[in-house]
N, C-alpha and C positions, 0 to 999 in steps of 0.2 A: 907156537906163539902167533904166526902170522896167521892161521888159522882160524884163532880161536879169535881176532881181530878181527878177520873176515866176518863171521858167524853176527859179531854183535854190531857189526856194522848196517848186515843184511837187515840183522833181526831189529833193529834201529830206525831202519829206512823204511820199512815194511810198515814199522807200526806207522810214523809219520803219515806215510801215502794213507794208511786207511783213516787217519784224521783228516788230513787235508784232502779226500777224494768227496766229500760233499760239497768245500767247496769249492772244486775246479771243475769248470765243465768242459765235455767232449769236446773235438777241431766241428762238428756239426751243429751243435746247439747253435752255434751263435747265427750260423746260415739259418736258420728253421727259425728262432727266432726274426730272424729278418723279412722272411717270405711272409710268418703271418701278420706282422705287420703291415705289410703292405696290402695284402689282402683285405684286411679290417679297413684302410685307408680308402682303399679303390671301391672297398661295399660302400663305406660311408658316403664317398663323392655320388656313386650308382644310388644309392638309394635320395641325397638330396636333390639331385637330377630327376628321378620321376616322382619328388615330392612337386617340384615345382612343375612338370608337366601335368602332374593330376589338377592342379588349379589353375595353369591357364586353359585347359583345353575347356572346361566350362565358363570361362569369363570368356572367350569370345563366339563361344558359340554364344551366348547369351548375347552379346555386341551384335552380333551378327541378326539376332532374331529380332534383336527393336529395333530393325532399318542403321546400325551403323554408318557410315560416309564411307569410312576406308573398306569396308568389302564391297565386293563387285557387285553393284547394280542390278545388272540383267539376273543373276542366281538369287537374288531379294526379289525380283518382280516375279519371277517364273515363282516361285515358292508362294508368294500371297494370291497370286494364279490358281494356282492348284490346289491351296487350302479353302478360299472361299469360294471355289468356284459349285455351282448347285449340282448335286449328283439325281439321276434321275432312273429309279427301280426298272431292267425291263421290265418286268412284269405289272408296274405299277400304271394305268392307263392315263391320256393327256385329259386334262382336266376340257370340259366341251367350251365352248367360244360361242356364246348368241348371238346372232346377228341381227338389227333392228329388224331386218326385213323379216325374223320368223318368229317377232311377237305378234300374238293374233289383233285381228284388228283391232277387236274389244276394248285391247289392253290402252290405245288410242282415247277411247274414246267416241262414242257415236257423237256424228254434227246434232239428232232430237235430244240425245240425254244432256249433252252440253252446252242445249240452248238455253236461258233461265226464261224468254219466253213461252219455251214449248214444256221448260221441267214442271211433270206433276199434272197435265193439263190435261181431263178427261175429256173424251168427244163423244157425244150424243146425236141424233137424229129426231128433229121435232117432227112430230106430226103436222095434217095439214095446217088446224090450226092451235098454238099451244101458250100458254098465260104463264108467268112464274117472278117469282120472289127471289130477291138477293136473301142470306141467310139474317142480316139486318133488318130487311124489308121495307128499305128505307125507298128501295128501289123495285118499281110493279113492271113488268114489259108485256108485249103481245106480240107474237110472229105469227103473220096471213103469208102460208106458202103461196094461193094461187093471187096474190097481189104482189107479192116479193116483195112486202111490206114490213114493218117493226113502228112498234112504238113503247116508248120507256116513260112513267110518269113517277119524276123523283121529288122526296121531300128533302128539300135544297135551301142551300143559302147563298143563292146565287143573285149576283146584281145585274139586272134586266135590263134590256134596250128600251125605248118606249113600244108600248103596241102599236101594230100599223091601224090604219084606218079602218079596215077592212074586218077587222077582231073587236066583236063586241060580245064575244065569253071570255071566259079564264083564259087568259094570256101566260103563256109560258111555262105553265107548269109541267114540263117536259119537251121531250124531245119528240120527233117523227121522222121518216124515210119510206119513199116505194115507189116503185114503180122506173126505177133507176133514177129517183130524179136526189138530188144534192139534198141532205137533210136540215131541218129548219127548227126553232121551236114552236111546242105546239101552240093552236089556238082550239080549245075543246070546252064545250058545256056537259061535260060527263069526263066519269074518273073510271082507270082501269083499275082500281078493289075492285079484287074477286076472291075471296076466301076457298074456292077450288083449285086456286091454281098452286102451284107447285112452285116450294122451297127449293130452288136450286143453290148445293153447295159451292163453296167458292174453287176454283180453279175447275171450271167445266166449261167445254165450248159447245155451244148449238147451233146445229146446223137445220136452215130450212131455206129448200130451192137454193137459189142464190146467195143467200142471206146467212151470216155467220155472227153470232156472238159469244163475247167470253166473259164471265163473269169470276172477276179477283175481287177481294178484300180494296182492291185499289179505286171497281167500281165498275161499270159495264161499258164492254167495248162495240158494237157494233158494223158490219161490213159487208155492205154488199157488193160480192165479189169479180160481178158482169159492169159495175158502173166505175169500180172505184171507190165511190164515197162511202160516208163511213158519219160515226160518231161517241162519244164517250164523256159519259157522266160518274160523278160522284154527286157527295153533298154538296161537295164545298166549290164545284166548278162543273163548266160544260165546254165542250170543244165540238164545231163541225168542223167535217174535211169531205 
C-alpha cells in the first residue's frame, strides 16, 4: 500500500513539475536577465553621449572659424595668417619692376615736339633773293639776304599814325626792316605783287642771312636774329619790337 502511495505521489509530482517548468525560471535567468539590462542601459547612456559630441564638435569649430571671443586669440590670428596669406610658385618668375629712369626718353617727351611754338613748323632756306605769299595772300613779303633786309605789304584793317613829314607816297601799307635797324612802317610808291613769287603754306619758317620768318594762319612773324628786332602782321593788327 505505501507503495503504491509512493508511485502516485511521484507520478503526481512529475506531471505538476512538467506543467509548472515553463513557468519557473532557472537560479540564472534572472542574473542574465539583469546583466543585459544593464548593458542596454550603459549602450543607451554611450551612445547619447557621442550623440551630443558629434554636434558640439562642429558647433564650435564653427564658433571658432568666425573669430569667436572665447577661443584663443593668437590660434584665430595665426590661422587667418596662413589662409590669406599669398603663395608664391617657385617656379613662377617675379613679376619685373620699371623704373622711371628705364623709360626711354621719348616716352618723356621731346622739349621741339612739346613746344606748340615749334609743333609742325617747317624750315626752309631762302635764296639770295626770294618773294612769297601767305596761302590767303592777304599777305606779299620780300627777303634781300645781302641787305638782311624784309619787307611784308599786307591788305590790313589797321588804324595808322599820321604820316610823318617826310612820306609823300603811300603811307603804311606795310611793314619794313634791314640792315639791323628796329622795324617801321612802310613809306613806298610801288607794291610788292609779284605773281612769281611763291605760296608759302602756313606753318613754315624762312630762313635768309640773319633774317628768319614764320608764317601761321595767325599771320607773319618776322626776326632778325643779330639785332633783335623783329615784327608781326596780320589783317587786323601790326606790332614792332
Amino acid at each position: 500500500m505505501p507503495d503504491f502511495d509512493d508511485q502516485i505521489l511521484t507520478s503526481a509530482f512529475a506531471e505538476f513539475r512538467d506543467e509548472a517548468a515553463p513557468y519557473v525560471r532557472p537560479d540564472g535567468v534572472a542574473a542574465t536577465s539583469a546583466t543585459v539590462r544593464t548593458r542596454k542601459r550603459n549602450r543607451a547612456v554611450a551612445l547619447s553621449v557621442l550623440a551630443l559630441l558629434v554636434i558640439a564638435v562642429p558647433v564650435a569649430a564653427g564658433a571658432t572659424a568666425d573669430g569667436d571671443s572665447h577661443g584663443p586669440p593668437s590660434q584665430v590670428a595665426a590661422s587667418t595668417e596662413f589662409t590669406t596669406a599669398p603663395t608664391t610658385s617657385p617656379t613662377s618668375p617675379a613679376p619685373a619692376q620699371t623704373s622711371p629712369s628705364a623709360i626711354p626718353p621719348a616716352a618723356h617727351g621731346s622739349s621741339a615736339a612739346s613746344s606748340p611754338a615749334n609743333a609742325g613748323l617747317t624750315t626752309r632756306e631762302a635764296p639770295d633773293e626770294f618773294g612769297f605769299y601767305t596761302p590767303s595772300r592777304r599777305i606779299v613779303c620780300l627777303m634781300t639776304a645781302e641787305a638782311n633786309a624784309v619787307r611784308c605789304d599786307v591788305n590790313h584793317d589797321w588804324e595808322l599814325p599820321a604820316a610823318p613829314e617826310s612820306c609823300h607816297v603811300d603811307w603804311g601799307n606795310g611793314v619794313s626792316m634791314g640792315n639791323g635797324k628796329k622795324a617801321q612802317l612802310t613809306c613806298a610808291g610801288d607794291s610788292l605783287q609779284n605773281e612769281s613769287f611763291e605760296v608759302v603754306p602756313y606753318q613754315t619758317v624762312i630762313k635768309s642771312n640773319d633774317l628768319k620768318c614764320t608764317v601761321t594762319d595767325a599771320g607773319v612773324t618776322c626776326l632778325d636774329l643779330s639785332s633783335g628786332h623783329g615784327f608781326t602782321v596780320s589783317r587786323a593788327k601790326y606790332k614792332l619790337f
